[in-house]
C-alpha positions as CSV (number, residue, x, y, z in Angstrom):
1,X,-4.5,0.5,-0.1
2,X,-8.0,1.6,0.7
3,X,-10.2,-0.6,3.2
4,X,-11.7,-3.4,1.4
5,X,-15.8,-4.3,1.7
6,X,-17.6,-7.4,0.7
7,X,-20.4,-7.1,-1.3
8,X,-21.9,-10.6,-0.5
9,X,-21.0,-14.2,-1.3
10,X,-21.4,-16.2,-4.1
11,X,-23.7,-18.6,-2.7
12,X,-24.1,-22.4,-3.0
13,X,-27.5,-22.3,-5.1
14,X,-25.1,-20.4,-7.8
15,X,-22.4,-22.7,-8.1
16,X,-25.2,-25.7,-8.2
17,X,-27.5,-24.6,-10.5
18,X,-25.4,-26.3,-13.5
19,X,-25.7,-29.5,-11.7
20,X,-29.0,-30.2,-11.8
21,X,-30.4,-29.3,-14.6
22,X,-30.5,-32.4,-17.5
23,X,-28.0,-32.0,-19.8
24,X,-29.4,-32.2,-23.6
25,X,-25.6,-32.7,-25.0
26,X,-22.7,-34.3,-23.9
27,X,-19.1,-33.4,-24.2
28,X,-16.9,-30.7,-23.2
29,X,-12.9,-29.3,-23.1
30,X,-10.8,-29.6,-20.7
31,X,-7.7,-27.9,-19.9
32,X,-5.7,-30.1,-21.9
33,X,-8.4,-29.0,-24.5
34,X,-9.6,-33.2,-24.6
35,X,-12.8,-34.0,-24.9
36,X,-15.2,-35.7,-21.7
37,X,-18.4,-37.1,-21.7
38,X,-18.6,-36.8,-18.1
39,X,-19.0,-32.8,-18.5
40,X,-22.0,-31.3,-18.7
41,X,-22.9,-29.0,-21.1
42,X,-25.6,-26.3,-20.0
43,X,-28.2,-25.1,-22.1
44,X,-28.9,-21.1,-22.3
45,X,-32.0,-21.5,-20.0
46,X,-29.9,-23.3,-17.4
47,X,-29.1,-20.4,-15.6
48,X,-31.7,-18.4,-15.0
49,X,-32.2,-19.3,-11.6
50,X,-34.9,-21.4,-11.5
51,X,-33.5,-24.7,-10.6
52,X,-34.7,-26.6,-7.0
53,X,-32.3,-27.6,-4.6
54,X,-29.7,-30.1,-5.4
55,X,-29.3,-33.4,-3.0
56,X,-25.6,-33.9,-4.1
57,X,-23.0,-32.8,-1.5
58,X,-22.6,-29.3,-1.8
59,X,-18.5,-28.1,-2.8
60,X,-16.8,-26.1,-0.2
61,X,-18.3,-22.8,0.3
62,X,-17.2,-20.2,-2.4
63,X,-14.7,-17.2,-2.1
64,X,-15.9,-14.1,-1.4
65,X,-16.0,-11.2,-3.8
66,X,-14.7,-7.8,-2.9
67,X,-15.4,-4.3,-3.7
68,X,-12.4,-3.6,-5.9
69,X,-9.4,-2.3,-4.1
70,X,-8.4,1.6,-4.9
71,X,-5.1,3.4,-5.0
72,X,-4.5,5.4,-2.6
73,X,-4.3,9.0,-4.1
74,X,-5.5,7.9,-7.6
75,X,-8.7,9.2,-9.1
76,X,-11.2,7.0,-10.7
77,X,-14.0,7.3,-13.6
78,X,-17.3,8.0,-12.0
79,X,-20.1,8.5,-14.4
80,X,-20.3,10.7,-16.2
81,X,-17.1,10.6,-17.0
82,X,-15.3,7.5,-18.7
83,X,-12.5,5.8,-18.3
84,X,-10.0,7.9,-20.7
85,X,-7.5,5.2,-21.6
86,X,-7.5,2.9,-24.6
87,X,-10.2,0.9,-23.9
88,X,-9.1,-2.6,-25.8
89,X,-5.9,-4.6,-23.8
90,X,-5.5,-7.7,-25.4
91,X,-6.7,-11.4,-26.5
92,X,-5.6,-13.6,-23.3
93,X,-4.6,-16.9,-22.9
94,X,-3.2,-19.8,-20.6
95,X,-0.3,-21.8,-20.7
96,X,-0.7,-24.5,-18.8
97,X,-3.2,-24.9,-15.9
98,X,-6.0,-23.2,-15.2
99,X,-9.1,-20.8,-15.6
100,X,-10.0,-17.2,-15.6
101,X,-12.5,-16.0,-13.4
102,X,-15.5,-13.8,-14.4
103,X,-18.4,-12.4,-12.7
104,X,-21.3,-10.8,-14.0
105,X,-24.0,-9.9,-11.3
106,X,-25.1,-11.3,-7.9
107,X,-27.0,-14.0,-9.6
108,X,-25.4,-15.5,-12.2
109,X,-22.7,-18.4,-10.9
110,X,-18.9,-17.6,-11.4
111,X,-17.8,-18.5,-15.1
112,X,-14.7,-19.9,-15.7
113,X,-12.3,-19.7,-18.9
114,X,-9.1,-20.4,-20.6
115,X,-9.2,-17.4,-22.8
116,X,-10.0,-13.5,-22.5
117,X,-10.6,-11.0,-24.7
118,X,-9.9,-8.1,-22.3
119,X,-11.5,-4.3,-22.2
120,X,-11.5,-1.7,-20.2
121,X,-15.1,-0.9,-18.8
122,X,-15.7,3.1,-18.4
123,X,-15.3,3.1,-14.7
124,X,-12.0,1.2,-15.6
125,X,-12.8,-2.3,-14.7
126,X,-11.1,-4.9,-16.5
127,X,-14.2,-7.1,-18.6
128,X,-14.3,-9.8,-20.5
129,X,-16.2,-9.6,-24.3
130,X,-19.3,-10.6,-22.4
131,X,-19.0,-7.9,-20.2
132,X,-18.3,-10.0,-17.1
133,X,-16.0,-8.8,-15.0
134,X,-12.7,-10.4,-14.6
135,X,-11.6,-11.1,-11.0
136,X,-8.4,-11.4,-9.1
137,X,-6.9,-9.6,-5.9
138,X,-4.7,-6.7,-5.1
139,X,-1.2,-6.1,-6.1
140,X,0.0,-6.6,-2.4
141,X,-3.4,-9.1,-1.2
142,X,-4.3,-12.5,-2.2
143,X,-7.0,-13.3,0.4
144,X,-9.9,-11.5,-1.3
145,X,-11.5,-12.0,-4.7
146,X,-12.3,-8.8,-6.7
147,X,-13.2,-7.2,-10.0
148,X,-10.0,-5.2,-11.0
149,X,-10.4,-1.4,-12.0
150,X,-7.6,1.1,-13.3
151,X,-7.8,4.3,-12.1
152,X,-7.9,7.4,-14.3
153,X,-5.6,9.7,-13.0
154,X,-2.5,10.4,-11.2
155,X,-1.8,13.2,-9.0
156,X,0.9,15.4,-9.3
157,X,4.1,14.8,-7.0
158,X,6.6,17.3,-6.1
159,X,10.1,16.8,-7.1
160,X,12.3,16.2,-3.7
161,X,15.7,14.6,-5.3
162,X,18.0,15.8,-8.2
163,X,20.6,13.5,-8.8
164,X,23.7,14.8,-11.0
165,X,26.3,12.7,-12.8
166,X,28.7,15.4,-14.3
167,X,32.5,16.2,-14.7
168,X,33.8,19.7,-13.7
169,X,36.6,20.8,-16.0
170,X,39.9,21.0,-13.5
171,X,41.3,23.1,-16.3
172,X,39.3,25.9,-15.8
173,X,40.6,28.9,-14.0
174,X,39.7,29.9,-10.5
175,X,37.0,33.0,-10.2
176,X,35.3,34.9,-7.7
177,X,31.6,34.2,-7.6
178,X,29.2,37.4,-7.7
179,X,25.8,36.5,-7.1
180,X,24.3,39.6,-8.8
181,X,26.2,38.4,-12.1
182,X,26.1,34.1,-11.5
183,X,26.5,33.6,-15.9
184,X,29.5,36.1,-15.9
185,X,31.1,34.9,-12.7
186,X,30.9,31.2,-12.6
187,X,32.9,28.6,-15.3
188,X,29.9,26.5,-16.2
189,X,26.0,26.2,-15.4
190,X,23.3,23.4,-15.3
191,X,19.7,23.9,-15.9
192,X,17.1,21.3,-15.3
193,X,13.0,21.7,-14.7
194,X,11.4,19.8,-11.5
195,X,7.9,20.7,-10.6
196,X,6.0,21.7,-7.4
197,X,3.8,20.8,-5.5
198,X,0.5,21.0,-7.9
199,X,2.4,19.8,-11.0
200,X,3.5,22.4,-12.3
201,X,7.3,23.0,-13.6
202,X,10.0,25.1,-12.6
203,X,13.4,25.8,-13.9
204,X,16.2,25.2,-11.3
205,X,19.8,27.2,-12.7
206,X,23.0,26.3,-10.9
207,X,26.1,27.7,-11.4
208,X,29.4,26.2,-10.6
209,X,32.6,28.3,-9.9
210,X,36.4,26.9,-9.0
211,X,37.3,28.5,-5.8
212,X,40.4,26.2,-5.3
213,X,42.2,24.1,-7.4
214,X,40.6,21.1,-5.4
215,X,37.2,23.1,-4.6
216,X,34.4,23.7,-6.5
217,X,31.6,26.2,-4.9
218,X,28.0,26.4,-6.7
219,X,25.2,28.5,-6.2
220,X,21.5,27.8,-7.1
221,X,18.5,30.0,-8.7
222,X,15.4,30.7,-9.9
223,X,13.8,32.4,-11.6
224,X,11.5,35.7,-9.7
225,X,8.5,34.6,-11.8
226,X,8.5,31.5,-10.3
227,X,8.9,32.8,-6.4
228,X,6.2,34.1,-4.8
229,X,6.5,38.1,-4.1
230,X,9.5,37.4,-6.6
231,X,10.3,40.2,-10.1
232,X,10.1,38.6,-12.8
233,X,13.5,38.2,-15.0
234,X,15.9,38.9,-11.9
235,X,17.5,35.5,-10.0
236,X,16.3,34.2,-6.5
237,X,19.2,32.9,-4.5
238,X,17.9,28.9,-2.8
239,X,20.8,27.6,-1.8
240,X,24.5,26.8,-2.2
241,X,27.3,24.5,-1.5
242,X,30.7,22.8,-2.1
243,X,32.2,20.1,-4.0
244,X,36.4,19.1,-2.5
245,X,38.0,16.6,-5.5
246,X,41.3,14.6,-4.5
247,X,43.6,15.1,-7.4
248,X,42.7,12.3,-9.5
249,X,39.5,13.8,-9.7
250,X,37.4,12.2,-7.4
251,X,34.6,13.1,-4.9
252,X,36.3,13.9,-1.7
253,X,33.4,15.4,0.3
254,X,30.3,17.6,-0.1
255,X,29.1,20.4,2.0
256,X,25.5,21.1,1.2
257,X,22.5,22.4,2.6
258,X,18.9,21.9,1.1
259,X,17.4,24.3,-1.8
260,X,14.4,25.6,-0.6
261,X,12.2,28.0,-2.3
262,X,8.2,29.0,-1.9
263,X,7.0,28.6,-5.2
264,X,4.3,31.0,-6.7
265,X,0.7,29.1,-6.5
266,X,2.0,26.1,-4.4
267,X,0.4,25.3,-1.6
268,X,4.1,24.9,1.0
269,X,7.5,25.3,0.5
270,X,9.4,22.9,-1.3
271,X,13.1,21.8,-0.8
272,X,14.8,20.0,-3.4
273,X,18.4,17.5,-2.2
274,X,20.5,17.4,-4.7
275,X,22.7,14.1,-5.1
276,X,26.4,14.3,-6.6
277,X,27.0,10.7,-6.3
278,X,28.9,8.9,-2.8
279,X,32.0,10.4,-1.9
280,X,35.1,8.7,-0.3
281,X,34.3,10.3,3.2
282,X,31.1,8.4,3.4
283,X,33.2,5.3,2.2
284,X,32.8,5.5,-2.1
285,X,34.7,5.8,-4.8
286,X,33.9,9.3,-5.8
287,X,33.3,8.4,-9.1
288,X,29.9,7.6,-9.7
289,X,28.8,11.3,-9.6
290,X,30.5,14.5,-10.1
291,X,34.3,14.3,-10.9
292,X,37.1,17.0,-12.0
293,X,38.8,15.5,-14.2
294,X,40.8,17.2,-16.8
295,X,38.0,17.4,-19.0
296,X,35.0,19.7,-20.7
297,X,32.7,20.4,-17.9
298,X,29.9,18.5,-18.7
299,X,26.7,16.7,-17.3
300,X,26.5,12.9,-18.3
301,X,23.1,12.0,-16.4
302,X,20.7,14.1,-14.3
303,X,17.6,12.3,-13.1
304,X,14.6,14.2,-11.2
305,X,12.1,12.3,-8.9
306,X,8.5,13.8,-9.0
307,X,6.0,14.0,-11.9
308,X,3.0,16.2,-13.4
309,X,-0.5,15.0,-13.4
310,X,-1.6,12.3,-15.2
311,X,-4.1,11.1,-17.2
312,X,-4.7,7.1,-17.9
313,X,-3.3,6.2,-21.6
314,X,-3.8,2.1,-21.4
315,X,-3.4,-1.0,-19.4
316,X,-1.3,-3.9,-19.5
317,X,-1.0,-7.6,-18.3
318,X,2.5,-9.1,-18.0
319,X,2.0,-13.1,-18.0
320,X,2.1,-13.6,-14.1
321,X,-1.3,-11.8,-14.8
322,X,-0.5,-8.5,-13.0
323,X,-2.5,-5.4,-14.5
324,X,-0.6,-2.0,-14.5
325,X,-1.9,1.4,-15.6
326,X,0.0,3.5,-17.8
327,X,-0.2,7.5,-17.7
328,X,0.5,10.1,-20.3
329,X,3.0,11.6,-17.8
330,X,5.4,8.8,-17.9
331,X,4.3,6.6,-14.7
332,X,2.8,4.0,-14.3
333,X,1.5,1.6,-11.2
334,X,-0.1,-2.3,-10.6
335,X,-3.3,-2.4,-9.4
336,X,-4.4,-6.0,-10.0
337,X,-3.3,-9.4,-10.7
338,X,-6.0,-11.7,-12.7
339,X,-6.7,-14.8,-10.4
340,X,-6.3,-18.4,-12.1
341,X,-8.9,-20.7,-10.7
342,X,-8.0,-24.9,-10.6
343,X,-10.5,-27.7,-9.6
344,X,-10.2,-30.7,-8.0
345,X,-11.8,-32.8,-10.8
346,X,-12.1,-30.1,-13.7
347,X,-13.9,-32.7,-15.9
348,X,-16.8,-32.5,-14.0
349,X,-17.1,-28.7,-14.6
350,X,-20.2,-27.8,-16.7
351,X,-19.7,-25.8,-19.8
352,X,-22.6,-23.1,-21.0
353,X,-23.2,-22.4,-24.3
354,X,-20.3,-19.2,-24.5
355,X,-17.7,-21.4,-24.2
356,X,-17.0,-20.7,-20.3
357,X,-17.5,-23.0,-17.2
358,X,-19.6,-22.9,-14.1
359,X,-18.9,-25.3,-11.5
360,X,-20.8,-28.1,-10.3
361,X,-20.7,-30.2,-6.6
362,X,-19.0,-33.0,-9.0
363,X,-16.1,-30.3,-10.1
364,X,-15.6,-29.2,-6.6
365,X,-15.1,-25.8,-5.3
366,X,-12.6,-23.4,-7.5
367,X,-9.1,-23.4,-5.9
368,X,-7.5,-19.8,-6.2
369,X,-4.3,-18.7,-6.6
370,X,-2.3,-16.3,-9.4
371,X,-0.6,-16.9,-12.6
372,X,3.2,-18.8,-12.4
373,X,2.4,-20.4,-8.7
374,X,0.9,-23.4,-7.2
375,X,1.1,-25.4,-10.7
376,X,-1.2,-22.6,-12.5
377,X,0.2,-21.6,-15.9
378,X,1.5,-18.4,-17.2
379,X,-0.3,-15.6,-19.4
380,X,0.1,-14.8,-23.2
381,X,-0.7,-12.6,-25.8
382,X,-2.7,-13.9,-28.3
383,X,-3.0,-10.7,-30.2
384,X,-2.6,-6.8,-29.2
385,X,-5.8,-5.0,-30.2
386,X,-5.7,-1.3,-30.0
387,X,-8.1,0.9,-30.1
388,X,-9.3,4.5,-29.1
């Protein structure tokens, strides 16, 4: 995570200015949604500002409120650009204790609420219908209170690991491998795509011959288009190695090295591991990967770490209130979770005319903490609203 900056506290004369200003109604709801005549009810001019300085004890100082924290790598939505998401997440609510926090300006005193209609601002901040911003902390950082903003893209990440779950056939015939013919020379052949280091893809061919009955040699390509200073349509060697089977089948050993290749229009070389599963001489089965049973060669699972660009396709909150992003490329990451405020005598809190809260020296300072800990309730849906 980026460096974190204040930018200024929310000051005493914020909290107080619900306080002490005469209440022309009474009643109000509390968490258990009853009604008391001890809250104050603040009328629309209440908080402009204007209000003198209180003689009640002031509440412990507020929290302060962060810049929001970035992700490291991620690009965000600067104007003019917008945020490119869906830009509607959901109708929040509470169950059990608690209120959300939002923040609209420097000058207007925190708000407090039991429900959220939540959008996506175009720099990607999370806001409320009133266009306050909702606050909480970082995924990884509970100390500092902060408006919560998706990013708006992912960069690319080259693929490092191939992982291979497969069965070699140990009725297929033993054959001299010939690298200038690998299709006609080899008993069977994977093909997957990973992708380099600026996104794009590139299609990885491996060939797989039996040497021994018990061995299994393989040989990895690509294709010259792909390689820089490479001919298009004619097969660049990047590595090879060896696969021994006991005979039931299993995974004895592996003798590998690294497939490295230079890619054409990647900025470095890139070299890919390839993973056939733990083998009994590093203290496995030698099932979980590739096997030679007597069986058609085939591959049952092939997974490939890395990813292409991305571009932000919506947000979510799970109920312990944590905010991911979701990109069009299949990833996703946390950036937030939306911070639940309690108060030591909530019935003194002072509601505006909106619906929300501010508090009051009666009410107390808000107590902070996250959804599902320290006796603060849990998230729901109240409805899904989509929309472009």
């Amino acid at each position: 995570m980026k460096q974190k900056t204040g930018f200024g506290q929310v000051g005493w004369r914020t909290l107080t200015i619900a306080a002490c200003v005469q209440a022309s109604a009474c009643g109000g709801v509390s968490t258990d949604d009853r009604r008391d005549p001890d809250v104050l009810v603040v009328e629309s001019d209440a908080l402009s500002g204007d209000c003198g300085p209180s003689d009640a004890e002031p509440p412990a100082a507020a929290s302060g409120v962060c810049a929001p924290a970035l992700l490291e790598g991620y690009g965000y939505a600067e104007a003019p650009n917008l945020w490119p998401g869906l830009q509607s997440v959901g109708s929040l609510g509470i169950q059990g204790s608690g209120y959300f926090v939002g923040a609209m300006n420097g000058s207007e005193p925190l708000r407090f609420s039991r429900e959220a209609d939540v959008f996506v601002a175009p720099d990607g901040t999370l806001e409320d219908a009133a266009g306050r911003m909702l606050l909480g902390h970082a995924p990884e950082d509970v100390t500092c209170l902060m408006p919560l903003r998706a990013p708006a893209t992912v960069p690319p990440v080259a693929t490092h690991l191939v992982s291979l779950q497969m069965n070699l056939d140990a009725r297929e015939p033993v054959v001299a491998f010939n690298a200038a013919d690998p299709s006609g020379t080899s008993n069977t052949s994977v093909s997957f795509s990973i992708f380099d280091g600026i996104g794009q893809s590139r299609t990885i061919d491996i060939y797989f011959q039996r040497r021994e009955p018990l061995r299994w040699g393989y040989h990895a390509f690509a294709d010259g288009s792909d390689i820089e200073g490479g001919t298009p349509g004619e097969p660049v060697a990047l590595g090879q190695g060896r696969l021994t089977f006991t005979s039931s089948g299993a995974l004895e050993s592996v003798l590998a090295s690294d497939l490295c290749a230079s890619f054409a229009g990647a900025e470095s070389d890139q070299c890919l591991t390839l993973d056939f599963g733990q083998t009994i001489a590093d203290g496995g089965d030698g099932l979980g990967g590739a096997t030679s049973f007597a069986f058609f060669s085939a591959v049952m699972a092939l997974a490939v770490d890395g990813y292409a660009a991305g571009t932000a396709a919506g947000v979510a909150v799970d109920p312990n209130g944590l905010a991911s992003i979701f990109f069009d490329n299949g990833t996703a990451a946390p950036f937030g979770v939306l911070a639940l405020a309690r108060f030591p005598r909530e019935r003194k809190l002072a509601e505006t005319p909106d619906g929300t809260f501010v508090a009051t020296p009666a009410s107390g300072a808000e107590e902070l903490g996250v959804p599902g800990q320290a006796g603060r309730g849990v998230l729901y849906y109240r409805e899904l609203a989509v929309s472009p």
